[in-house]
N, C-alpha and C positions, 0 to 999 in steps of 0.2 A: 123394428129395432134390429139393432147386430146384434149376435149369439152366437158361441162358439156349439159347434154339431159333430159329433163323431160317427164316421161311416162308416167304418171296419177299423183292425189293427192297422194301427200307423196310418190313419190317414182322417183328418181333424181341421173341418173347415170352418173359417167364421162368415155364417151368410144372414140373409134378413131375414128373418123371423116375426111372427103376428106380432103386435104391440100385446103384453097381459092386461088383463083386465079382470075387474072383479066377478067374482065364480060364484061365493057364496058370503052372506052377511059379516061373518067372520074373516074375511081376508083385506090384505092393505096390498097397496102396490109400492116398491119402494125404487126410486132411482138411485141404480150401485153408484158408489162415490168408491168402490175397489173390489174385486173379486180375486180369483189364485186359482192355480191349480195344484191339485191335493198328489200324494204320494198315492191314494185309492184312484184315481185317476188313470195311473199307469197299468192297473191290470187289466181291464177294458185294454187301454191302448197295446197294450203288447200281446193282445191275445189270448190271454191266461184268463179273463172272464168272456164268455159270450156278449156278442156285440148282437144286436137283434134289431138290425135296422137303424137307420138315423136316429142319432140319440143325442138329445138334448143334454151339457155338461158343465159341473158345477156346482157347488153347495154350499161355498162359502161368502158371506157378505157384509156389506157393509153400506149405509146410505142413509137419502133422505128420503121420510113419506112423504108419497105425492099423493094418496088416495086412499081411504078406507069404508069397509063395508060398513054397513045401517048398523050394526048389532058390535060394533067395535067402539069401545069405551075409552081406554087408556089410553091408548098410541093414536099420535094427534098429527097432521098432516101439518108438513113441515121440522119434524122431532127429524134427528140424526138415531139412527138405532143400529145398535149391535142384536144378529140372531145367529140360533143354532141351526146345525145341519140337519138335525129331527125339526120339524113345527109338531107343538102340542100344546092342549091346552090351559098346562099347569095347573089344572086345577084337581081332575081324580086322583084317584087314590092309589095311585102306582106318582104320579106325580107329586104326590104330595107327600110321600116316602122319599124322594129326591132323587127318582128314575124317569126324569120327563125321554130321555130316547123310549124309554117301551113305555109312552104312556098307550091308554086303550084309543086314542084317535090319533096318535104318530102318523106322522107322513115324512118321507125322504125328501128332503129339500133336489136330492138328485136327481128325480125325477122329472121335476120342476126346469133346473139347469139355472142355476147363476151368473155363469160364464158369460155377460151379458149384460146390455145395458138397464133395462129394465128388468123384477122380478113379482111376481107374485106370491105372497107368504100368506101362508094359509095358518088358519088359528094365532092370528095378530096379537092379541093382547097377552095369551101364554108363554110365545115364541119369542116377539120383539123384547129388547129394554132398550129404552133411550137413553143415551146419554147427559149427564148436565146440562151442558150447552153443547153446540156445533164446536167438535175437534179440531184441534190444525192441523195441516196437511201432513205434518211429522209422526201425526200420532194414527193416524189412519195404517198403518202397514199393523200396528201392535194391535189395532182393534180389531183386525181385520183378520191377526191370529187368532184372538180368542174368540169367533166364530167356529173356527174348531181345534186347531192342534194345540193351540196353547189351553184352551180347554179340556182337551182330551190328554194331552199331557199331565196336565195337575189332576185327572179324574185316575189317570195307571199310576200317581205319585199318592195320593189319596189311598187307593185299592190296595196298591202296597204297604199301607201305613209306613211311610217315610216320614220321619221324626226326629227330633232331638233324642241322640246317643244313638243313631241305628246308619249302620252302613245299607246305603244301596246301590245295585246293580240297576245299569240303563245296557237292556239289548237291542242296541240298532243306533245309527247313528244320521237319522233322518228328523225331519224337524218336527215328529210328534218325542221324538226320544230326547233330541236335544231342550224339548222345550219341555221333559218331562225333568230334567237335570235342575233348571232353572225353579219347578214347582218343588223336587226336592231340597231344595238348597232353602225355598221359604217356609217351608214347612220343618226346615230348622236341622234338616240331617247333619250329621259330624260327617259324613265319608260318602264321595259318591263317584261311584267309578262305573267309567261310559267302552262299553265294548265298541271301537272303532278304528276302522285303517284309511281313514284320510285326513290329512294333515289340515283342510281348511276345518272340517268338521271339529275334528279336535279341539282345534284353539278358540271353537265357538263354544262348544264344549265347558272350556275353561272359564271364560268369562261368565257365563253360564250358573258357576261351581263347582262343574267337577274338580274333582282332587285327585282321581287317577284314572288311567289311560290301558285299556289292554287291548291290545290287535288282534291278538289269536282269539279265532273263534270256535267253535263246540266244545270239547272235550277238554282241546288245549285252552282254551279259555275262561274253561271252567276251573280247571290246572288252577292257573295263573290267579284266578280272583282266589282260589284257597291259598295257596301261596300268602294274598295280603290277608287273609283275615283269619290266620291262626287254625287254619286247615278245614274252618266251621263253617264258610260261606257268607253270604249277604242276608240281613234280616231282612227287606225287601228288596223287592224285581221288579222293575218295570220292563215289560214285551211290548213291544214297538212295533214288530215287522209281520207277523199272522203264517209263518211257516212252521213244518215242522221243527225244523232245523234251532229256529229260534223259541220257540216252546221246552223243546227238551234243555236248551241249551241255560232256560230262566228259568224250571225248575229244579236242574241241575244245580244252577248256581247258587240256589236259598236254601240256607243252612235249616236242620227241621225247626217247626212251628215257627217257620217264617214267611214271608205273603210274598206271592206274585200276583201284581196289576198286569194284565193282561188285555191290550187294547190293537194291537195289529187285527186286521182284516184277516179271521180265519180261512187259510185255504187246504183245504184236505188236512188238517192237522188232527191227527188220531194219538192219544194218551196209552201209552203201555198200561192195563191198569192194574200188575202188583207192582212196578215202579213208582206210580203215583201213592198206591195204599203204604209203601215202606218211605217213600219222600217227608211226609208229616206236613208236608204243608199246605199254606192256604191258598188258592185259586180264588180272584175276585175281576171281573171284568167285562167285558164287552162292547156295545154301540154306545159311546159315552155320553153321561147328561149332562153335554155345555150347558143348558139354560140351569141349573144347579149353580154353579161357577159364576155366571156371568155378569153380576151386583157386584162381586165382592173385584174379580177380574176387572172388570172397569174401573172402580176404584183406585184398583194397584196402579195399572196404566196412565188414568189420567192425573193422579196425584207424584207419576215419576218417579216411581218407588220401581218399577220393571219395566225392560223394555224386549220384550219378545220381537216387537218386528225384525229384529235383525235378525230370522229366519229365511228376509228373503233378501236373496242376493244379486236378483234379476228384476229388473221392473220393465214390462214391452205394452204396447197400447195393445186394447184389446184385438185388433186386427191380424196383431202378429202370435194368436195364442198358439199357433205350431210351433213356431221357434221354440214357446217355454215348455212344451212337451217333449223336444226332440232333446231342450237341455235338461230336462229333467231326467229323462231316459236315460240319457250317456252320461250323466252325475257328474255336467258341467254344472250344474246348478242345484242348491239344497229347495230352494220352492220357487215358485216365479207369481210376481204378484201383475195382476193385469188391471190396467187404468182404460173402464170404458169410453 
């Protein structure tokens, strides 16, 4: 099969690859009907995380099963399924609390790499959900988010407790943030204002929900959001981006005993901690549990009540997966969805 491979920074080939094949009793094979590449994608590529050799790339999916181990129940060869970036087996007790990313047999779909025509999903029947029937081709970009950023969006709008009567803060303006906008807006918030300075992002932004717009970032933007809410901040925050810069900048912004969801890819971000102890507020977040989300997600989707795909703004055939890296990089493009 073709698979996109990453060999160092900036340099990201699609070559042939084994066909997968079943590992162990619990895994399905599934042929992608769409894959993407992720905003986490880019630190790898730009060097900011160690690259360790040819590495398989990719986490996000979307398809049909073609194949399942002896010991796999539910998920039925030929079902169209949506999975998460974690595979687990929903069933322990970290899973069953509705943290399937840390369950006790989690595995990284990235390791794996979906980027690809085929993939192998481990822990099949906790991982996968089928969908009703076989989607149309229109709905595949939206299903193919809530594999993970529109998942992981509604999981920092969740973390946040974004609600009815409660203003929130979106920092960053990438398509886990934009499509965290979209989760606060269903979970019913009066006020959602998205820190961003690019004009396509914005007006996705809007259709989104949001309701206001501020450029300036750190300090100044934390200015500017008391500015609109009567000097007291945002009852919730959603953190998008895993910097320090944006850490400080989403505690800052939450007025006390107010929550920040906290879902960017931590890098080096170290917390002042009597800033945090006088802040008063709540920290909730981390490797989010799509499979949590993704019953109700689907739903939304295929009943046309949301439509998240329009996260991506680039569609290239699998072959051309550098292109949507290089546009991703240069923020020619908010996500790039790839057609194996």
């Amino acid at each position: 099969m073709r698979g996109v491979v990453l060999h160092a920074p900036g340099d990201v080939r699609v070559e042939n690859r084994p066909d997968p094949t079943i590992e162990k009793p619990t895994d399905a094979i599934v042929r992608l009907a769409a894959t993407c590449v992720c905003g986490s994608d880019l630190w790898p590529y730009r060097g900011i995380e160690a690259v360790d050799g040819a590495s398989p790339m990719g986490h996000e999916y979307v398809g049909v099963v073609e194949e399942v181990g002896s010991e796999v129940r539910d998920i039925q060869p030929g079902q169209f399924v949506v999975g998460s970036f974690f595979a687990s087996d929903n069933s322990c007790e970290i899973c069953r609390a509705g943290y399937q990313s840390r369950c006790v047999h989690a595995e990284l779909m990235g390791t794996i790499g979906t980027q690809a025509q085929y993939a192998r999903i481990p822990l099949a029947d906790g991982t996968l959900v089928a969908t009703p029937e076989a989607p149309s081709q229109d709905l595949l970009p939206s299903l193919l988010a809530a594999s993970d950023v529109l998942g992981t969006g509604w999981f920092a709008a969740v973390a946040a407790e974004a609600g009815p009567g409660k203003t929130v803060a979106v920092v960053g303006d990438g398509a886990v943030s934009l499509l965290g906008v979209l989760a606060a807006c269903q979970l019913g918030a009066e006020r959602i204002v998205i820190f961003s300075r690019h004009a396509d992002r914005q007006q996705l932004a809007k259709e989104f929900g949001a309701t206001d717009v501020i450029v300036e970032r750190g300090d100044e933007g934390v200015a500017r959001l008391k500015e609109l809410t009567s000097g007291l901040g945002a009852h919730s925050t959603i953190e998008a981006v895993g910097t320090q810069e944006s850490m400080m900048q989403a505690i800052r912004a939450t007025r006390p005993g107010g929550h920040v969801g906290y879902v960017g890819v931590s890098h080096d971000v170290q917390l002042p901690g009597d800033e945090l102890f006088f802040s008063a507020v709540h920290l909730h977040g981390g490797p989010a549990p799509v499979r949590r989300f993704l019953p109700d997600l689907i739903a939304r989707i295929t009943s046309g009540a949301i439509n998240p795909g329009k996260v991506f703004d680039l569609t290239l055939p699998l072959d051309e997966a550098a292109e949507g890296y290089r546009a991703m990089d240069d923020r020619r493009a908010i996500k790039t969805l790839l057609r194996p």
